[in-house]
N, CA, C and O atoms as a GROMACS GRO file, in nm:
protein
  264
    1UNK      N    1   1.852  -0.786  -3.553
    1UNK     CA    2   1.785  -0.871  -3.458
    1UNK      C    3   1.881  -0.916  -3.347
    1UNK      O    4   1.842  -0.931  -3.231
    2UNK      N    5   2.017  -0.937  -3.389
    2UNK     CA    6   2.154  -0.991  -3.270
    2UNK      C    7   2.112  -0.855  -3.203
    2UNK      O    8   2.019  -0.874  -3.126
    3UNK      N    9   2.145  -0.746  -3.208
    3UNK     CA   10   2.176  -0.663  -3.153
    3UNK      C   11   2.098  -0.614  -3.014
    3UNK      O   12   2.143  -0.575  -2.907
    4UNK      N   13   1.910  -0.642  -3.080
    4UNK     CA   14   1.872  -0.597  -2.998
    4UNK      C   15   1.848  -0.720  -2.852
    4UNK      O   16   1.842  -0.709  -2.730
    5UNK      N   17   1.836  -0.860  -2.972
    5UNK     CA   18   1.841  -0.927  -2.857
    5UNK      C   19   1.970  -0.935  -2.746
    5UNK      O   20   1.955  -0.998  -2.642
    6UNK      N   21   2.098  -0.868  -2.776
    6UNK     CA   22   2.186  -0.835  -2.709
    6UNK      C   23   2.177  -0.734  -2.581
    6UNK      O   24   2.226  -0.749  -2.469
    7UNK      N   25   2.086  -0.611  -2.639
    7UNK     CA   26   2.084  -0.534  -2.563
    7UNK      C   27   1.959  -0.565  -2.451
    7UNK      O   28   1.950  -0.498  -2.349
    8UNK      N   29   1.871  -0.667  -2.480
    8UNK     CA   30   1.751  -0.712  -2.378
    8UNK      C   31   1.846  -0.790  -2.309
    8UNK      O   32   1.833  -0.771  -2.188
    9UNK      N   33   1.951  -0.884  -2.339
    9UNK     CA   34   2.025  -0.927  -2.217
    9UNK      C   35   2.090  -0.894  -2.138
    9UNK      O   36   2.097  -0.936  -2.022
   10UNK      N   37   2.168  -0.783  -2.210
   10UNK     CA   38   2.232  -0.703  -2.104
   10UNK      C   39   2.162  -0.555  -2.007
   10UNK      O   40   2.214  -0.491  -1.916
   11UNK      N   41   2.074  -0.546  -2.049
   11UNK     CA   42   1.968  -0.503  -1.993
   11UNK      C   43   1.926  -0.588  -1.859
   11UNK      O   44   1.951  -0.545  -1.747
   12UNK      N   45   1.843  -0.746  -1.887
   12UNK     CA   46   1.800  -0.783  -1.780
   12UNK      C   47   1.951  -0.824  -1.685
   12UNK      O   48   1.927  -0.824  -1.564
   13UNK      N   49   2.039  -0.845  -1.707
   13UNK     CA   50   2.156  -0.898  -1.653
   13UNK      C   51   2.216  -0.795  -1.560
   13UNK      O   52   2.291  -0.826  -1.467
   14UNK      N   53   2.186  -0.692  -1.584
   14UNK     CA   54   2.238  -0.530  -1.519
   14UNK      C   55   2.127  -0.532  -1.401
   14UNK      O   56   2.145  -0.510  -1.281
   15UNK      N   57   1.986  -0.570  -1.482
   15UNK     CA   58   1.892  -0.572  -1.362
   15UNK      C   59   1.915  -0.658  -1.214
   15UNK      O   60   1.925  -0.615  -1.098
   16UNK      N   61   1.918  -0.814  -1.277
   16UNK     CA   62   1.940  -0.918  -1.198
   16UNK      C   63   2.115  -0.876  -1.097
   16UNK      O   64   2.141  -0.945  -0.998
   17UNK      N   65   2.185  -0.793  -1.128
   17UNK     CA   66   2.305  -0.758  -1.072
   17UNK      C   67   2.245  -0.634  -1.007
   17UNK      O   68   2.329  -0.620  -0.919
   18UNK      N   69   2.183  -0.560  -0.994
   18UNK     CA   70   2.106  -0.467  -0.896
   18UNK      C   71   2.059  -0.534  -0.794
   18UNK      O   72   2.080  -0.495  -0.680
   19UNK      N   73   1.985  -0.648  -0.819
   19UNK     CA   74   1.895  -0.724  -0.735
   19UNK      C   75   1.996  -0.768  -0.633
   19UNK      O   76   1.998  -0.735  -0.514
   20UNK      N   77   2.083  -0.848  -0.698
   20UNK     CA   78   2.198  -0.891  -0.616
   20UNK      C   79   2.253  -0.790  -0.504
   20UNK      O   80   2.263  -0.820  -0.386
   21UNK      N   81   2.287  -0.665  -0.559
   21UNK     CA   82   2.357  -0.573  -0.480
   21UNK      C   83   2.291  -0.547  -0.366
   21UNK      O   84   2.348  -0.515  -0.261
   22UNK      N   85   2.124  -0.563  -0.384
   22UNK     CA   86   2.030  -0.479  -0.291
   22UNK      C   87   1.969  -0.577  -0.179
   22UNK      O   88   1.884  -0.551  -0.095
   23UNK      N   89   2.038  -0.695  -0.202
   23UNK     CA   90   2.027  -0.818  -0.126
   23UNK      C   91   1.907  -0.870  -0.129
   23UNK      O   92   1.861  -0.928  -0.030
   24UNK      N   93   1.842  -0.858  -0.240
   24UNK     CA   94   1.709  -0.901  -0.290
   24UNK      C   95   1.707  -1.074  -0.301
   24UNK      O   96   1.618  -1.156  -0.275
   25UNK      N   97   1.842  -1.090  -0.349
   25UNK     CA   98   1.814  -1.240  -0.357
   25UNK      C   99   1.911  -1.348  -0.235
   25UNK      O  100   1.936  -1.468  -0.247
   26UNK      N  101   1.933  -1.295  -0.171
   26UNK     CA  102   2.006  -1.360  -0.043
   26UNK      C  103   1.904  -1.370   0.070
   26UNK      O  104   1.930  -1.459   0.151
   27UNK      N  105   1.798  -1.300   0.094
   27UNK     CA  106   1.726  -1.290   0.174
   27UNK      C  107   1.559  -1.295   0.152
   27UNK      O  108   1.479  -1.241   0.229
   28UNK      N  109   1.518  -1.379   0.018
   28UNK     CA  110   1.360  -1.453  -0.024
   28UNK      C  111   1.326  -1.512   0.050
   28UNK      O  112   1.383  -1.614   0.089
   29UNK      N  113   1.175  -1.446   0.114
   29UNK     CA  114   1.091  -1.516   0.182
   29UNK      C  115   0.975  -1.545   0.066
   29UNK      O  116   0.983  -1.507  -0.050
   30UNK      N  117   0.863  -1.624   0.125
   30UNK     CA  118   0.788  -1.692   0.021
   30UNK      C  119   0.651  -1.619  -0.010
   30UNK      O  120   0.541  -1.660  -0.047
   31UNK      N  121   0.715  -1.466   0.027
   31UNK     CA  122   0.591  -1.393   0.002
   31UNK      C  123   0.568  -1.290  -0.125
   31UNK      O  124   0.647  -1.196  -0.115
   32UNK      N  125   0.498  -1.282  -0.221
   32UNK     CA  126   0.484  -1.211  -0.306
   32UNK      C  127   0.515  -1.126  -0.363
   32UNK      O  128   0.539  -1.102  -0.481
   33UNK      N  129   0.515  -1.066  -0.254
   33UNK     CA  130   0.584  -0.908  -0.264
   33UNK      C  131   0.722  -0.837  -0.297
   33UNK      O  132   0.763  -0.727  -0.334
   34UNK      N  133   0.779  -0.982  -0.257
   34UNK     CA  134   0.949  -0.988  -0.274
   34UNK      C  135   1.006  -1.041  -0.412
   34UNK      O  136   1.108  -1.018  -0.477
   35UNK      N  137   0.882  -1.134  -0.428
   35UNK     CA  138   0.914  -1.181  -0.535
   35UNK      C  139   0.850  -1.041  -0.662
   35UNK      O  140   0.916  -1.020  -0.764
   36UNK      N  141   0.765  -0.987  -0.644
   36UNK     CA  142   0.720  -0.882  -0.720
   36UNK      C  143   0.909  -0.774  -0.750
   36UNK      O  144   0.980  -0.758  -0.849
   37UNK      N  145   0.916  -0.732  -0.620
   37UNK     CA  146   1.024  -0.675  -0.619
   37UNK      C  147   1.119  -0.711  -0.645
   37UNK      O  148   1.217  -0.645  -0.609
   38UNK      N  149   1.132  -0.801  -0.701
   38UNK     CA  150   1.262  -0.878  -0.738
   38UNK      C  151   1.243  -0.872  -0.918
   38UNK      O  152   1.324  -0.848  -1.007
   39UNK      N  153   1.138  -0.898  -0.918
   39UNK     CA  154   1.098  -0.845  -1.084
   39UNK      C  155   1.131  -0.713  -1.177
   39UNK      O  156   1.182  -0.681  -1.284
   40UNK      N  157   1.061  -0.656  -1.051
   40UNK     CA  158   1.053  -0.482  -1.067
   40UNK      C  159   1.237  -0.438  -1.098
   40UNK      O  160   1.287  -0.362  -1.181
   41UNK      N  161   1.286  -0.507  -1.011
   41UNK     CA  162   1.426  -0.438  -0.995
   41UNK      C  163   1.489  -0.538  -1.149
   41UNK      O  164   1.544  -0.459  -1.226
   42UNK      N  165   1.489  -0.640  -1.188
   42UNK     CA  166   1.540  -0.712  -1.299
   42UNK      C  167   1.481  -0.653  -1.421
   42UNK      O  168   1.539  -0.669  -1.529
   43UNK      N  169   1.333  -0.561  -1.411
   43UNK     CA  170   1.309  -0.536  -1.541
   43UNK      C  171   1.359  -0.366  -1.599
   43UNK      O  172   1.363  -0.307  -1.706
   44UNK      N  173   1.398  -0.329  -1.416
   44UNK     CA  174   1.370  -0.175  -1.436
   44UNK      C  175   1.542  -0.139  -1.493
   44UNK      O  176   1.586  -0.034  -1.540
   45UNK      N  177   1.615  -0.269  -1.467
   45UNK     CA  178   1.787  -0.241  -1.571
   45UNK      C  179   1.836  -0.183  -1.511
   45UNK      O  180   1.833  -0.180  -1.388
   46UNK      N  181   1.920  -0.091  -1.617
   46UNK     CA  182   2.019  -0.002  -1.605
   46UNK      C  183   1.919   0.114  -1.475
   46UNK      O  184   1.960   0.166  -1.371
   47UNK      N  185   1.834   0.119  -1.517
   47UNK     CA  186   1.808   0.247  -1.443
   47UNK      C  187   1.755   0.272  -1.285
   47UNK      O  188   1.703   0.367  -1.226
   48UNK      N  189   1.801   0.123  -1.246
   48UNK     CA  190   1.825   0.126  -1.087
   48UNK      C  191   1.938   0.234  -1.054
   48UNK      O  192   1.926   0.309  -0.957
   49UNK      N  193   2.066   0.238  -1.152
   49UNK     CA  194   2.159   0.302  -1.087
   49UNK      C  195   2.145   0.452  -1.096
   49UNK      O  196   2.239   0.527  -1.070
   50UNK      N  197   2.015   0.498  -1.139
   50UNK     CA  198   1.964   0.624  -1.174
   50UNK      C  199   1.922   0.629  -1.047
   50UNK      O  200   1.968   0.742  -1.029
   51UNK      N  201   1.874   0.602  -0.942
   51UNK     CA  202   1.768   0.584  -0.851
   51UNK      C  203   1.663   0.549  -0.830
   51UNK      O  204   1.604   0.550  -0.722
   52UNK      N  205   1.621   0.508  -0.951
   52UNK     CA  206   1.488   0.431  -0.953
   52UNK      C  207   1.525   0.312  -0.858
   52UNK      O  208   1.618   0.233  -0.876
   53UNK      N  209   1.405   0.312  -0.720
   53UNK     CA  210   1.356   0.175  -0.643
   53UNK      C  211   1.238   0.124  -0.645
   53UNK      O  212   1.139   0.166  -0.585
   54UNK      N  213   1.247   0.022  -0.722
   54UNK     CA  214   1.103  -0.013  -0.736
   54UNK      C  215   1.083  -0.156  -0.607
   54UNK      O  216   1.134  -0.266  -0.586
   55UNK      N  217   0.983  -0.072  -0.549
   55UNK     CA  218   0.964  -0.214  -0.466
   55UNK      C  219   0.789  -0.255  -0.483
   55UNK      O  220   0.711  -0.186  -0.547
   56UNK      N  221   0.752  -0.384  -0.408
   56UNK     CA  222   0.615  -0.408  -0.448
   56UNK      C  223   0.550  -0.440  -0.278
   56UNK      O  224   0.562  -0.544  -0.213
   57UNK      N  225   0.478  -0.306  -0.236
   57UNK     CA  226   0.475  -0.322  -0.076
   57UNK      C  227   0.399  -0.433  -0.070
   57UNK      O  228   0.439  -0.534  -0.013
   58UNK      N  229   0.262  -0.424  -0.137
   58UNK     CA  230   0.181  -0.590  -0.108
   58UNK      C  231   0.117  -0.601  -0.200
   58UNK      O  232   0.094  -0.510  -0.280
   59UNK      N  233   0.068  -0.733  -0.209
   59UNK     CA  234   0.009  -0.815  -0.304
   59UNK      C  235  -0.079  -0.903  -0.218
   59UNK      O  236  -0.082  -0.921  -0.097
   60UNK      N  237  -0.146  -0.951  -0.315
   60UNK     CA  238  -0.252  -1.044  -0.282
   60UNK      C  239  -0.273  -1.177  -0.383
   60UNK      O  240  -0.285  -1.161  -0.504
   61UNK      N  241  -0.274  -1.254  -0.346
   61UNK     CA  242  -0.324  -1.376  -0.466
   61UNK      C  243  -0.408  -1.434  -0.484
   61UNK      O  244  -0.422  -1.515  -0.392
   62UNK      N  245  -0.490  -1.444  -0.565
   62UNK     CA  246  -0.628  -1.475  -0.566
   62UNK      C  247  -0.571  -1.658  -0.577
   62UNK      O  248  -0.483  -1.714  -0.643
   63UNK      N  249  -0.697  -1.715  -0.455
   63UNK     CA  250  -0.756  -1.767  -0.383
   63UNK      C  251  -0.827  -1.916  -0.452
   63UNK      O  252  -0.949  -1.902  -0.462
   64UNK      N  253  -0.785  -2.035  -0.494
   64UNK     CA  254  -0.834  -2.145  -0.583
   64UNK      C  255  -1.036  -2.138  -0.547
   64UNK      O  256  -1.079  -2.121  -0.433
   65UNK      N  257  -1.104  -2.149  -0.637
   65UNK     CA  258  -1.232  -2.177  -0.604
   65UNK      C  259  -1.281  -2.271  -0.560
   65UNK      O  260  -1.250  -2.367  -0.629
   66UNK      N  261  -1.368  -2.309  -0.447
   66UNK     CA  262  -1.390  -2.413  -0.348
   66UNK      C  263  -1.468  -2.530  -0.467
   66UNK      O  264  -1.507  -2.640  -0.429
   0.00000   0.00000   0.00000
């Protein structure tokens, strides 16, 4: 159970250090999409440095009911 919860941290931690590199988090605006992509890149790990880019072109958010 250490182990694997070891390897989900260093997993997302590799992610969140991609994000960093790709200037994902120096430059958040308050729109969705960035924040999507900012996900995408923290969950996708190690295998940003494969070439995987995950970005999230748009989103939409549903809308409170009147």
């Amino acid at each position: 159970m250490r182990l694997g919860s070891l390897l989900v941290c260093a997993w997302l931690i590799i992610g969140a250090a991609a994000s960093w590199q790709r200037g994902y988090l120096t430059h958040v605006s308050q729109d969705c999409a960035d924040f999507g992509t900012i996900a995408l890149t923290v969950v996708a790990g190690p295998l940003n440095y494969t070439g995987l880019n995950p970005k999230v072109t748009s989103c939409t958010l549903p809308q409170p009911s009147p």
